[in-house]
Each structure stands twice: as C-alpha cells, then as structure tokens.
Backbone of each chain as nested JSON, in Angstrom:
{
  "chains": [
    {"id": "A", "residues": [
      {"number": 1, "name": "UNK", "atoms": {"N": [90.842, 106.99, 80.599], "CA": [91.727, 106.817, 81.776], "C": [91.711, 105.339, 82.178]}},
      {"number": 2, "name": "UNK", "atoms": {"N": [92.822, 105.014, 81.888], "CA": [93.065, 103.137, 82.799], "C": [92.524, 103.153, 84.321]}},
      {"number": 3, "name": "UNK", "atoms": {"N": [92.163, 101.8, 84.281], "CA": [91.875, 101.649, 85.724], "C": [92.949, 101.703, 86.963]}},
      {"number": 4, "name": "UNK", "atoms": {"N": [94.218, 101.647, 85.956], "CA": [95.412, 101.471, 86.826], "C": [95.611, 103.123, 87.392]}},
      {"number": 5, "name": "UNK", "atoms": {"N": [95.051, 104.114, 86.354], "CA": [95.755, 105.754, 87.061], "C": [94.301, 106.066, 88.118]}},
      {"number": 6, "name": "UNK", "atoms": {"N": [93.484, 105.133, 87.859], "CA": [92.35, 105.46, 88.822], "C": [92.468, 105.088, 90.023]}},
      {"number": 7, "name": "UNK", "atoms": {"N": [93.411, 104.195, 89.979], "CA": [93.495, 103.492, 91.402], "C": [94.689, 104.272, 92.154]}},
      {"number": 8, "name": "UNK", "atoms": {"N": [95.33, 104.955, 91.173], "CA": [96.683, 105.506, 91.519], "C": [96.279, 107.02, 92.224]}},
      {"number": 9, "name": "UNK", "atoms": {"N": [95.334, 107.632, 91.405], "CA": [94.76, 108.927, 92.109], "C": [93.771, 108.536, 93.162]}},
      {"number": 10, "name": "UNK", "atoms": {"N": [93.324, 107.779, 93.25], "CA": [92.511, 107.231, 94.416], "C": [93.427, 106.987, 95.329]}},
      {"number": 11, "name": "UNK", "atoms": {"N": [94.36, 106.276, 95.342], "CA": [95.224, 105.893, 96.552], "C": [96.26, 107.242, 96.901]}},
      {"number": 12, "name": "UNK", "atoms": {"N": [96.573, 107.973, 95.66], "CA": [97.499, 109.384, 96.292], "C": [96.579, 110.036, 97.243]}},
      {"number": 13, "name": "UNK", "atoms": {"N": [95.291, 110.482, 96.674], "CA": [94.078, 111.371, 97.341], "C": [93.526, 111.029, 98.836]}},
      {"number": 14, "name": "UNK", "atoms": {"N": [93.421, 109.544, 98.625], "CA": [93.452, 109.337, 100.265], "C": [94.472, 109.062, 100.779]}},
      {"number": 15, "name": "UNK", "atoms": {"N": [95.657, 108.822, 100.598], "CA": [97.091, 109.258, 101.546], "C": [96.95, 110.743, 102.027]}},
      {"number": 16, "name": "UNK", "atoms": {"N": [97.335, 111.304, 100.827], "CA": [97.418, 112.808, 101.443], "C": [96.123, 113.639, 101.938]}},
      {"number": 17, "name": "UNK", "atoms": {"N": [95.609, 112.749, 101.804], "CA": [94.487, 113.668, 102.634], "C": [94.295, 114.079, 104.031]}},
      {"number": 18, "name": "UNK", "atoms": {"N": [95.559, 113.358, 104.559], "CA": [95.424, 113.292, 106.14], "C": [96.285, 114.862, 106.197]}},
      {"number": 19, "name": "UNK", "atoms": {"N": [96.973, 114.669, 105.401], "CA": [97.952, 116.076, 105.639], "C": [97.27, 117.204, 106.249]}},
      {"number": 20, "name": "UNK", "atoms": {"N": [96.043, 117.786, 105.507], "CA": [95.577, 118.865, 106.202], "C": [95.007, 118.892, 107.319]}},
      {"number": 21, "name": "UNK", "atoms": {"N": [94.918, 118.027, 108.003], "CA": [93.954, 117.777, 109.32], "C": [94.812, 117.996, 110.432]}},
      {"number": 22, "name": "UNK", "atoms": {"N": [96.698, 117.407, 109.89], "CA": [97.671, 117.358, 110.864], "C": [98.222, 118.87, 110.951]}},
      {"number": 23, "name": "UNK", "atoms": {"N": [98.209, 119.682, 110.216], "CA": [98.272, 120.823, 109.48], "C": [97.146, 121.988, 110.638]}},
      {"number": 24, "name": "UNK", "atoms": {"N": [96.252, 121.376, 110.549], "CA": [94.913, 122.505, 111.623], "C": [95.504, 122.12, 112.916]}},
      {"number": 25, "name": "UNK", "atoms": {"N": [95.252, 120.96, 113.286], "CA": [95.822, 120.201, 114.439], "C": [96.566, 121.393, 115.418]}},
      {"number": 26, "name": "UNK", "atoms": {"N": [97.616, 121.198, 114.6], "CA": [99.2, 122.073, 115.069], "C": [99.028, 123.719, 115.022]}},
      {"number": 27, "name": "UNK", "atoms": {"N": [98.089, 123.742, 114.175], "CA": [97.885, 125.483, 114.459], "C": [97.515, 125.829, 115.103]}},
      {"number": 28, "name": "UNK", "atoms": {"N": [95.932, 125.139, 115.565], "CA": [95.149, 125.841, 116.311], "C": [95.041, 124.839, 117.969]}},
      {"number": 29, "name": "UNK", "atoms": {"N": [96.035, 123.956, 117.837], "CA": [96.278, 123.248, 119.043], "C": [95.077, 122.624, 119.518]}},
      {"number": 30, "name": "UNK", "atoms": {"N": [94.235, 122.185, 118.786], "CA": [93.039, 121.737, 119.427], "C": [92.273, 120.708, 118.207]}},
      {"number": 31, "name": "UNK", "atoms": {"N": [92.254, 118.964, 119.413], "CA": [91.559, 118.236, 118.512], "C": [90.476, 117.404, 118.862]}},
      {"number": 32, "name": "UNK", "atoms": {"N": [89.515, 117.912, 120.096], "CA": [88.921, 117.797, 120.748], "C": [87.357, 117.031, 120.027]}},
      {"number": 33, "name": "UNK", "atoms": {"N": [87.156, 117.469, 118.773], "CA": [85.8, 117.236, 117.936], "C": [86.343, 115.567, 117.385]}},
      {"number": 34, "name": "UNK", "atoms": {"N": [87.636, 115.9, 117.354], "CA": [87.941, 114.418, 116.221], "C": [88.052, 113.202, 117.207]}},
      {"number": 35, "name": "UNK", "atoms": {"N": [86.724, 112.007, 116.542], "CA": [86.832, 110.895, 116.994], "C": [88.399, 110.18, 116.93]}},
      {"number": 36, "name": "UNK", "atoms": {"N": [88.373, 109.964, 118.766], "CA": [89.89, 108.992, 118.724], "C": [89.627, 107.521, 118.188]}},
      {"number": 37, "name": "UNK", "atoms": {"N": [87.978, 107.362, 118.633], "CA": [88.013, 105.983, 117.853], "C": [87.927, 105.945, 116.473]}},
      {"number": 38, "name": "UNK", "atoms": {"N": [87.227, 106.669, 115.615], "CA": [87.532, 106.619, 114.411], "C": [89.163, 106.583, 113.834]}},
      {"number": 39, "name": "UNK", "atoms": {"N": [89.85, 107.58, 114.438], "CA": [91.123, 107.165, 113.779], "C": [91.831, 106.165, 113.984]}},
      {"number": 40, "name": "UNK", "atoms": {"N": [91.793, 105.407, 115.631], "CA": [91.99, 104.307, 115.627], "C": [91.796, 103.301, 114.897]}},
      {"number": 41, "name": "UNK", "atoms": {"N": [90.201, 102.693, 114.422], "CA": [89.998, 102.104, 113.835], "C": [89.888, 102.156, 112.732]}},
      {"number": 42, "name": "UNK", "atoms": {"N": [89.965, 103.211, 112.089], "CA": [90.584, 103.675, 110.831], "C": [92.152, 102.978, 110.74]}},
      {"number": 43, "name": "UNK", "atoms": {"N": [92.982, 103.435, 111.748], "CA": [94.817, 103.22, 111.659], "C": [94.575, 101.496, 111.347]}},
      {"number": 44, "name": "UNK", "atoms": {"N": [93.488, 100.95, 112.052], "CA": [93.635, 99.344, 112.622], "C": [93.509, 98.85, 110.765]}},
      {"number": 45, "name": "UNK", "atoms": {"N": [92.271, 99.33, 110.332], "CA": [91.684, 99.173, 109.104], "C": [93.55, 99.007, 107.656]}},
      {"number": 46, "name": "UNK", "atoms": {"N": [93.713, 100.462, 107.709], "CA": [94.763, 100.965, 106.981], "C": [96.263, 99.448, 107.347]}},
      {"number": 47, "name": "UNK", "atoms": {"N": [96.309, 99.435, 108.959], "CA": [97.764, 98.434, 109.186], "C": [97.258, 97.177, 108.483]}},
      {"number": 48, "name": "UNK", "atoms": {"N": [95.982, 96.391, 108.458], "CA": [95.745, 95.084, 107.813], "C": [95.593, 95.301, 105.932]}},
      {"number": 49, "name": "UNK", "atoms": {"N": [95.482, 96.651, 105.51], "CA": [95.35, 97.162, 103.916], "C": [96.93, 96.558, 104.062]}},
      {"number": 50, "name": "UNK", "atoms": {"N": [97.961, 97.249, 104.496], "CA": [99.577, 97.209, 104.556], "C": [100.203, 95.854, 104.904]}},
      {"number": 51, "name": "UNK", "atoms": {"N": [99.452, 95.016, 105.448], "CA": [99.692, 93.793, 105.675], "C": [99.179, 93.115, 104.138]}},
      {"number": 52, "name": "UNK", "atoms": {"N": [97.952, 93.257, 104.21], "CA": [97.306, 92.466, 102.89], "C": [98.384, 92.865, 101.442]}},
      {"number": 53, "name": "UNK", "atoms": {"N": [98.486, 94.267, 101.593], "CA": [99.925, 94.428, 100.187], "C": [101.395, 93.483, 100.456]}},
      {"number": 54, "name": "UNK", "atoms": {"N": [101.736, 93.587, 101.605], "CA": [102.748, 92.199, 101.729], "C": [102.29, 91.002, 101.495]}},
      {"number": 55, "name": "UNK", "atoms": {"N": [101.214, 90.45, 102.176], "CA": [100.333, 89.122, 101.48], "C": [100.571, 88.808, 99.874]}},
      {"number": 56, "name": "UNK", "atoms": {"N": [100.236, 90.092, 99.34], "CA": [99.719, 89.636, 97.757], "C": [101.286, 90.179, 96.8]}},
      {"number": 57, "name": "UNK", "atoms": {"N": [101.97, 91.097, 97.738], "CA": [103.631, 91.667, 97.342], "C": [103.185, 92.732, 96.219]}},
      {"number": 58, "name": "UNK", "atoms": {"N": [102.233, 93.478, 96.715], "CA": [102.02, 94.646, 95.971], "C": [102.455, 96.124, 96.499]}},
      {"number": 59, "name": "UNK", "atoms": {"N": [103.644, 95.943, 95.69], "CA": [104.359, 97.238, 96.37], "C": [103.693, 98.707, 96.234]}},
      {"number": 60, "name": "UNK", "atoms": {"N": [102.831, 99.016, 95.377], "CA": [102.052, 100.336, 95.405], "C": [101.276, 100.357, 96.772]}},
      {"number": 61, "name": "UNK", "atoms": {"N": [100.467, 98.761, 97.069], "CA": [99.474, 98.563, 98.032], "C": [100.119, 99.399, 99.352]}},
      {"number": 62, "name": "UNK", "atoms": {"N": [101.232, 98.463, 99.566], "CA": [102.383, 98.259, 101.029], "C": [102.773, 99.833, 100.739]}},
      {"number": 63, "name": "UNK", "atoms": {"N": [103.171, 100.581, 100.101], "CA": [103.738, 102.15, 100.128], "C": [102.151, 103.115, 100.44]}},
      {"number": 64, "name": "UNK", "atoms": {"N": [101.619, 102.806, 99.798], "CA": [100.361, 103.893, 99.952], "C": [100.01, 103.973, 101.512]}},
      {"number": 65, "name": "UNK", "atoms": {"N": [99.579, 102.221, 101.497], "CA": [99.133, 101.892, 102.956], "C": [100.152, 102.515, 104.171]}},
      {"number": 66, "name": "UNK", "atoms": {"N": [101.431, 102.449, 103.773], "CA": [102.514, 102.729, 104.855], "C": [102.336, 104.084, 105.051]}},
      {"number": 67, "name": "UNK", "atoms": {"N": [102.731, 104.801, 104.012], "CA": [102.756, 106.504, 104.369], "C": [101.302, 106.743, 104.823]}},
      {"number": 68, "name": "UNK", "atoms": {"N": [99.906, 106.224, 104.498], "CA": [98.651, 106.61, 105.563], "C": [99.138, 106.437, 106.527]}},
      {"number": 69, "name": "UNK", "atoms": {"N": [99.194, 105.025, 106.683], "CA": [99.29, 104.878, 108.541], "C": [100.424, 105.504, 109.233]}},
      {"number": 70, "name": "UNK", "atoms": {"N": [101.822, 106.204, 108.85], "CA": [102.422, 107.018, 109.525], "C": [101.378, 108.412, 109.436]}},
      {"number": 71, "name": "UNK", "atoms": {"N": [101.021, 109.451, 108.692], "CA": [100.26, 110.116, 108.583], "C": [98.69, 110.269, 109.77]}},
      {"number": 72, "name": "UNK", "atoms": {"N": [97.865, 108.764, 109.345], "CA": [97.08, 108.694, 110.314], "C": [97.606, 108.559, 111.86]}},
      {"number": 73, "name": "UNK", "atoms": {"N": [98.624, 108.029, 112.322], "CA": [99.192, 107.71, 113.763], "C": [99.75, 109.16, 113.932]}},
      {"number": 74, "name": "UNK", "atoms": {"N": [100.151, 110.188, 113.246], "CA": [100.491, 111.737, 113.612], "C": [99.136, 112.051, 114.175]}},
      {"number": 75, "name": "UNK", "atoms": {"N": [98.025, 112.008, 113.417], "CA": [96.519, 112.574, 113.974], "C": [96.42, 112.233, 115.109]}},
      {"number": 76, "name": "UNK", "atoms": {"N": [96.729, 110.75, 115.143], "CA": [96.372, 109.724, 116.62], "C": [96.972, 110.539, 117.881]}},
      {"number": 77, "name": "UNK", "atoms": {"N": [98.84, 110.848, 117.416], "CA": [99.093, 111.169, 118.51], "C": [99.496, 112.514, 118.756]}},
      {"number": 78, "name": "UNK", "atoms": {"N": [98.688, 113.474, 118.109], "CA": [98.405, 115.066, 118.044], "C": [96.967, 115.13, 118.665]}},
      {"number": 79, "name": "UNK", "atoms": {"N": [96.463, 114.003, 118.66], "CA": [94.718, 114.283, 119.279], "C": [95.174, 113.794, 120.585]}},
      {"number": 80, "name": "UNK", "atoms": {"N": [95.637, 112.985, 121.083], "CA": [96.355, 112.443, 122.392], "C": [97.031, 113.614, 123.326]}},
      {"number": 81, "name": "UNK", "atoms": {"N": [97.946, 114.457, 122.404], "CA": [98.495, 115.44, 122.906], "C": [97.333, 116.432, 123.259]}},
      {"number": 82, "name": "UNK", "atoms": {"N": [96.519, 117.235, 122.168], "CA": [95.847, 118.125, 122.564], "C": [94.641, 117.987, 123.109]}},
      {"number": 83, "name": "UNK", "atoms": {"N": [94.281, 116.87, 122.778], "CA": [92.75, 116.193, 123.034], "C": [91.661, 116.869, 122.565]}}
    ]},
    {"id": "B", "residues": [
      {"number": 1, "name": "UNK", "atoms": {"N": [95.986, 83.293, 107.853], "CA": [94.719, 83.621, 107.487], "C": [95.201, 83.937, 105.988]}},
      {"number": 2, "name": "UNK", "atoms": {"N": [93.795, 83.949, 105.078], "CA": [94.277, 84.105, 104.02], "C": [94.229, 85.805, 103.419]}},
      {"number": 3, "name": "UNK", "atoms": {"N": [95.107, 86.257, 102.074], "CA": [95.373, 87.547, 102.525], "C": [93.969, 88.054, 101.861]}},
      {"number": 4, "name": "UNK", "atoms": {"N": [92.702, 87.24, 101.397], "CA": [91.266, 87.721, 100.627], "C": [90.609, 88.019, 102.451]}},
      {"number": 5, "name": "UNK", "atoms": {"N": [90.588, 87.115, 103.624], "CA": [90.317, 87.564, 104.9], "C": [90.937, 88.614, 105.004]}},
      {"number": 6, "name": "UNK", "atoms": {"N": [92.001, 88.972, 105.005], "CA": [92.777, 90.206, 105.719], "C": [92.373, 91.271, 104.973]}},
      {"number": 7, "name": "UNK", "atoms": {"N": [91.759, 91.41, 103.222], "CA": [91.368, 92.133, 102.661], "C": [90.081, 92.791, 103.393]}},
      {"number": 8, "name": "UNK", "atoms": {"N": [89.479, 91.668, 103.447], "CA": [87.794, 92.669, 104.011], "C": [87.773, 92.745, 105.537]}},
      {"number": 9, "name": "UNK", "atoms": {"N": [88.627, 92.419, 106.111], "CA": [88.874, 92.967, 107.51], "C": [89.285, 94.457, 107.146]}},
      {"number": 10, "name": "UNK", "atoms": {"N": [90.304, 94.646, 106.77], "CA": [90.934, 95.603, 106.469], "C": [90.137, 97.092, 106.228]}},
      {"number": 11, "name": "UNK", "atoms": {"N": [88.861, 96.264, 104.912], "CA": [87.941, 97.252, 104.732], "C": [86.827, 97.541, 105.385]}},
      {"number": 12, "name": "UNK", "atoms": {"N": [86.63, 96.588, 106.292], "CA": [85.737, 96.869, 106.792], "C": [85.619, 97.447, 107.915]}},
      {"number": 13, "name": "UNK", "atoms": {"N": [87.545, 97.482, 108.434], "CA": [87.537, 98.326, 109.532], "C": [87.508, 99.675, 109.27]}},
      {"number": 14, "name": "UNK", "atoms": {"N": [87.83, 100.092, 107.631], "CA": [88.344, 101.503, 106.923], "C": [86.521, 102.199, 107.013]}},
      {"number": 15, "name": "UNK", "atoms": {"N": [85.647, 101.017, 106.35], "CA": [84.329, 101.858, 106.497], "C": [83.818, 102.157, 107.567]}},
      {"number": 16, "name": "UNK", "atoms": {"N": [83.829, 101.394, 108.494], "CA": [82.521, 101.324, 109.534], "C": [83.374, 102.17, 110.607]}},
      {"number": 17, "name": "UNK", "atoms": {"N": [85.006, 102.646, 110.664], "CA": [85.903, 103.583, 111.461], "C": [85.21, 105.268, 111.393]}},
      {"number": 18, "name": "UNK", "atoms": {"N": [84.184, 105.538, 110.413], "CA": [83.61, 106.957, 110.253], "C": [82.063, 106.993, 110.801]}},
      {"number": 19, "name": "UNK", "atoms": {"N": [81.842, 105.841, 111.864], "CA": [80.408, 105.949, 112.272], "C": [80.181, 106.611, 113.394]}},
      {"number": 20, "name": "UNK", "atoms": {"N": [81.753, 106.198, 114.763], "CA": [81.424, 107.057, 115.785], "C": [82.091, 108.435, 115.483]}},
      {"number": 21, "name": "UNK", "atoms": {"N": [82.337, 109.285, 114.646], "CA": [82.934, 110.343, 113.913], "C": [81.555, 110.919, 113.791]}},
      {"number": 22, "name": "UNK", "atoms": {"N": [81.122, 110.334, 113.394], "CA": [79.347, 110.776, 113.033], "C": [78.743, 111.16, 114.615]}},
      {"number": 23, "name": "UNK", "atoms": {"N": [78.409, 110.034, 114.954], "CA": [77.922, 110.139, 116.146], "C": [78.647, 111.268, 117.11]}},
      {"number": 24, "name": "UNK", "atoms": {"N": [79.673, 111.21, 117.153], "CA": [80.218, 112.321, 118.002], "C": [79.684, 113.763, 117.712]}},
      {"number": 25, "name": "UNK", "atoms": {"N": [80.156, 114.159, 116.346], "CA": [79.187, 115.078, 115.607], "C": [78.131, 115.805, 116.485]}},
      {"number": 26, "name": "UNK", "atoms": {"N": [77.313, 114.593, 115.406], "CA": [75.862, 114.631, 116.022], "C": [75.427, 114.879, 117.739]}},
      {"number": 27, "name": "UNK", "atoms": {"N": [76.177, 114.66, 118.469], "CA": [76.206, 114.263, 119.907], "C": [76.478, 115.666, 120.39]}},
      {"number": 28, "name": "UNK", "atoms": {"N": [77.452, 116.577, 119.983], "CA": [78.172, 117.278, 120.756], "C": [77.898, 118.733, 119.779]}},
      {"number": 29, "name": "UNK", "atoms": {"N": [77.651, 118.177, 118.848], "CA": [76.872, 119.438, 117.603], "C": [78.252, 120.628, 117.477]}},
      {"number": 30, "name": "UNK", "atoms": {"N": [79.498, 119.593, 117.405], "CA": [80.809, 120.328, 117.477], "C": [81.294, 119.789, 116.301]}},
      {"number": 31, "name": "UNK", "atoms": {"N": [82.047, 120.586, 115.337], "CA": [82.793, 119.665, 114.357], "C": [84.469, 120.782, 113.841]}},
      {"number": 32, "name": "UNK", "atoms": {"N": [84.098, 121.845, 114.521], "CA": [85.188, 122.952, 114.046], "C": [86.61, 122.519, 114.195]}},
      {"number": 33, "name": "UNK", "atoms": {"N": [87.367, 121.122, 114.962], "CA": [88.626, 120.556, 114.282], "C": [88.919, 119.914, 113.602]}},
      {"number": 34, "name": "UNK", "atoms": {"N": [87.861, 119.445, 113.085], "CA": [87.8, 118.937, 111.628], "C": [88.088, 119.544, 110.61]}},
      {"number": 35, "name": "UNK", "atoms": {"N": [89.225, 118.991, 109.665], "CA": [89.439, 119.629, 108.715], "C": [88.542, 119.401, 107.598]}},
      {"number": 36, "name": "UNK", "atoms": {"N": [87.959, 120.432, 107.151], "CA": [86.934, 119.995, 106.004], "C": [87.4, 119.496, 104.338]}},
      {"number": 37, "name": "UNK", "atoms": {"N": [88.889, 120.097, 104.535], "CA": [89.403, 119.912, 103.409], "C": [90.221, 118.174, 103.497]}},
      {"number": 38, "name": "UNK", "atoms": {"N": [90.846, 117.705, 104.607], "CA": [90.854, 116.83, 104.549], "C": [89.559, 115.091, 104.105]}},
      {"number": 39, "name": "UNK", "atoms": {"N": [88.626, 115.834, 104.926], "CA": [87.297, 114.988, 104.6], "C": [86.956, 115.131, 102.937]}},
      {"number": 40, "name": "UNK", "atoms": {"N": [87.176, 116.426, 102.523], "CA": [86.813, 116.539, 100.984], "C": [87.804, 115.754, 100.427]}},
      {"number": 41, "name": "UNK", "atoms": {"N": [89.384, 116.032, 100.72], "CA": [89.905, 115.27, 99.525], "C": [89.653, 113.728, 100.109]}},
      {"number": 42, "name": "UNK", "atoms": {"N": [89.866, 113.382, 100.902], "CA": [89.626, 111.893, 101.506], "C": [87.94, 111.372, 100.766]}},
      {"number": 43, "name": "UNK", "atoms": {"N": [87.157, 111.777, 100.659], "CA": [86.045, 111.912, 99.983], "C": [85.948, 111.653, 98.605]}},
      {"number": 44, "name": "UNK", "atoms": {"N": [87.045, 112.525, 97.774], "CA": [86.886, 112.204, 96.508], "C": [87.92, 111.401, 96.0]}},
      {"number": 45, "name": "UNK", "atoms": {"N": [88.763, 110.945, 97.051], "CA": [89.814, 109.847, 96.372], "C": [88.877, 108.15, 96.739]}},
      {"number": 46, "name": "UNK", "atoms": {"N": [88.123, 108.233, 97.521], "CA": [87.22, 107.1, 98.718], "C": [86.109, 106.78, 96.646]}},
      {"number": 47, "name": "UNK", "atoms": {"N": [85.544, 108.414, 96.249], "CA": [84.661, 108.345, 94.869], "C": [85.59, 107.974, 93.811]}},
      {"number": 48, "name": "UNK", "atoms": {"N": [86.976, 108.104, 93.724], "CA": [87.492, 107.322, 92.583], "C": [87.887, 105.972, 92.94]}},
      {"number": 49, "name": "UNK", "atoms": {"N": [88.265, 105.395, 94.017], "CA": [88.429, 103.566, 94.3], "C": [86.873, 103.282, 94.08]}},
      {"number": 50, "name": "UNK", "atoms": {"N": [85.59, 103.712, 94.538], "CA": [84.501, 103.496, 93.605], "C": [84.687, 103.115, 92.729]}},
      {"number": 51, "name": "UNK", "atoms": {"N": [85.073, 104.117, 91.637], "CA": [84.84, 104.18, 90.33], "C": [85.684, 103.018, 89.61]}},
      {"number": 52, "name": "UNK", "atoms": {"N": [86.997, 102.86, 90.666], "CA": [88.173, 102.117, 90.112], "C": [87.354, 100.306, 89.927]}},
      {"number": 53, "name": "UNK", "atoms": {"N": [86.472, 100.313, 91.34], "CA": [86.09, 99.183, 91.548], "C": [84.914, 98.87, 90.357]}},
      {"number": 54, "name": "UNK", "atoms": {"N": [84.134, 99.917, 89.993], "CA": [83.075, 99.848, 88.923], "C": [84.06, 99.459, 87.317]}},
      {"number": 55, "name": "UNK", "atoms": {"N": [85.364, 99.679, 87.167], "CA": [86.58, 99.517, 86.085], "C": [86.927, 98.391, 86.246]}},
      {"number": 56, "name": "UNK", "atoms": {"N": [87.524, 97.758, 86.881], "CA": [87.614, 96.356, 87.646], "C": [86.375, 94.928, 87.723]}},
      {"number": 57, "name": "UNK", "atoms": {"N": [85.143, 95.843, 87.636], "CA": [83.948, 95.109, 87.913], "C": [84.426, 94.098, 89.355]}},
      {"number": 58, "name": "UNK", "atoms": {"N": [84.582, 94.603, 90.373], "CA": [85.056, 93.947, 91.865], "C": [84.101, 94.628, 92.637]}},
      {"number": 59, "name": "UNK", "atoms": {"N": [82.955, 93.964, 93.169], "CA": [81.694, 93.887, 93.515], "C": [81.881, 94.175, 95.282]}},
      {"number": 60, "name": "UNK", "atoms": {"N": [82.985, 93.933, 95.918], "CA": [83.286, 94.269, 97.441], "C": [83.889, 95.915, 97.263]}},
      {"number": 61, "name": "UNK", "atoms": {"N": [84.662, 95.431, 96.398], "CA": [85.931, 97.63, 96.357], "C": [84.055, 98.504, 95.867]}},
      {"number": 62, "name": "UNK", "atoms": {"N": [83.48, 98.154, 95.124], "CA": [82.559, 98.719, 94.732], "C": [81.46, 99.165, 96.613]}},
      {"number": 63, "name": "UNK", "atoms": {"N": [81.179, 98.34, 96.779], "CA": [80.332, 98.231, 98.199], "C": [81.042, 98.797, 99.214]}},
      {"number": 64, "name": "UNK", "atoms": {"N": [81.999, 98.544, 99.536], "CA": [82.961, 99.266, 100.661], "C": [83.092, 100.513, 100.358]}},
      {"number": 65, "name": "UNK", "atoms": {"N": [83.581, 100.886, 99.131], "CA": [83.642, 102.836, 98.856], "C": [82.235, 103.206, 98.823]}},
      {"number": 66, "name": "UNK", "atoms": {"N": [81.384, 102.049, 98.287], "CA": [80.317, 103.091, 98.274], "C": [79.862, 103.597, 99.671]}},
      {"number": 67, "name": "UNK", "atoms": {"N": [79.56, 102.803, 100.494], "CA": [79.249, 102.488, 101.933], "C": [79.981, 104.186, 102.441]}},
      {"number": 68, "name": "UNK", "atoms": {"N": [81.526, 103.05, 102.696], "CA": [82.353, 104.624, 102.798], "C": [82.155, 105.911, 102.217]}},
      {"number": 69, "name": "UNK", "atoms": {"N": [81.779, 106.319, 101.025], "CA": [81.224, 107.783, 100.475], "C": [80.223, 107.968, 101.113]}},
      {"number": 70, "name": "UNK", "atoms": {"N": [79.396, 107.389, 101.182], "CA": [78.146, 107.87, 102.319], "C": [77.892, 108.308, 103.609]}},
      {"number": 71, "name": "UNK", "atoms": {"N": [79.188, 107.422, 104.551], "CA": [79.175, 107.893, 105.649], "C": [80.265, 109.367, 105.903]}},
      {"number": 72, "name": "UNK", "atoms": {"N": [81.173, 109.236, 104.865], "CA": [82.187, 110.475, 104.835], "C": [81.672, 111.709, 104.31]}},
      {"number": 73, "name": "UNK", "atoms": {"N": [80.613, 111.621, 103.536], "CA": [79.945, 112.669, 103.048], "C": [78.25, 113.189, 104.289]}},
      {"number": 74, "name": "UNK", "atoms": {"N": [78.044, 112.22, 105.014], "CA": [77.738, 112.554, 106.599], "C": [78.409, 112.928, 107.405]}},
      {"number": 75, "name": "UNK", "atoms": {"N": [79.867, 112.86, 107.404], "CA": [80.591, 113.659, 108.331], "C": [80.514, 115.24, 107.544]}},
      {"number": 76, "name": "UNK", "atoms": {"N": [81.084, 115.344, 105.968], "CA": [81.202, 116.613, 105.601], "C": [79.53, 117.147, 105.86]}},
      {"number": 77, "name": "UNK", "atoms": {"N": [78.838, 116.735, 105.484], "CA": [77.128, 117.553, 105.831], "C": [77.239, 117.995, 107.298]}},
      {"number": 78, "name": "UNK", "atoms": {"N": [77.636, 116.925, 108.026], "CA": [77.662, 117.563, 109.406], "C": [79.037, 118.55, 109.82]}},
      {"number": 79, "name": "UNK", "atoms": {"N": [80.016, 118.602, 109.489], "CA": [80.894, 119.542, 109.934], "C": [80.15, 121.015, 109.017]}},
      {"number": 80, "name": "UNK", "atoms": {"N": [79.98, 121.087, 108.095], "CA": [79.163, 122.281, 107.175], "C": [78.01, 122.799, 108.457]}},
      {"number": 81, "name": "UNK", "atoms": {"N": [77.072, 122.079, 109.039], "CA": [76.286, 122.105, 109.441], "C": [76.654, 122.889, 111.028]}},
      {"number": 82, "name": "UNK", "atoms": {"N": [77.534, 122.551, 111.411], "CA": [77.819, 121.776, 113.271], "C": [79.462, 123.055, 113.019]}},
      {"number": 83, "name": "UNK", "atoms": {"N": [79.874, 123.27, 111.877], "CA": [81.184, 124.336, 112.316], "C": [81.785, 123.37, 112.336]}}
    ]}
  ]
}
C-alpha cells in the first residue's frame, strides 16, 4: 500500500468520523458528556490544517480539512443546542 | 507566518483538543453521549496518519498521531468504562 492511499484512508476515516456522533446527538437529543472545549479546540486545530492546505495549495489537504470542520461545527452547534 | 508554523499549530491544537474530553470523563464519570463509534473510527484513521508518517519517515506527523492515539484511546477506555 503507497503512502499516498494511507494518507487518503487516514484523512477519509477521520472526516467521517464525526458523522456518527452528529447522528446520536439528534436522536437522543442530548450532548451534555461532550467536551465543548475539546471540539472547539479541536474545530480551531482542523481551521489552521485548512488554512495550512491553502498555504502549501494542497487540494486533498483544503477538502478533507473543509468537510471536518463543517462536520465538527454541526457537533459544536448541536452541543450548544442541547447541551 | 510561515505555512511549516501554521502546520504544528494546527496539530497541536488537533492533539492536546482531547485532554479536557478526558478530564471531563474522568470528573463527572459520565461518557454515554459519546459516540463510541465515532472515537473508534476517529481512532483508527488518527493509527493510519501514524503509520502514514512512519512511510514518509516525518518525525512531527509521527509524534502528533502518536500523542493523539493515546489520548483518544483514553477517551475510548473511559467511555467503555464511565457508559
């Protein structure tokens, strides 16, 4: 396996990984356990990854990074809503 | 700033964003809106940018995932643990 499909399943796996969290979220209306600062500073972490792919004009970087941080900012503001 | 600064900002806000996640945890001995499946796949995509970085031989992607697998795999011990 190239290092290039490693980086590629690494970066799909943590994009979508947020999916299921937004997924419980909405079912069971309650997000009370999940650190707001972690996802914050998680989102903060992820917007300078998405900056740094414009820096270097790596369009896999800038797409991966983008769809997290819409993804992570749903958590942000589903934990806001339900707390 | 240059975009190698914006790189380890970036990561270093991505690792050290799963410490008060922990602590909360630990604190409140609550973890049941946590999705466990999110932490798992987020977990094993966090163990292939590892691996990507060990392919690469890039001595920071290597340290940052590792760092990061450790503390994300303290959140999964503790949501297993805590519900």
């Amino acid at each position: 396996m190239s290092s290039f499909a490693v980086g590629i399943l690494a970066g799909t796996l943590c994009t979508i990984s947020f999916i299921p969290q937004i997924v419980k979220i909405f079912k069971t209306r309650q997000a009370k356990d999940l650190s707001l600062i972690t996802f914050s500073v998680f989102a903060s972490g992820v917007f300078f990854w998405f900056i740094y792919g414009i820096m270097i004009k790596e369009f896999p970087v800038i797409l991966a990074n983008g769809i997290t941080l819409v993804l992570v900012a749903i958590v942000i503001a589903a934990k806001l809503k339900f707390g």
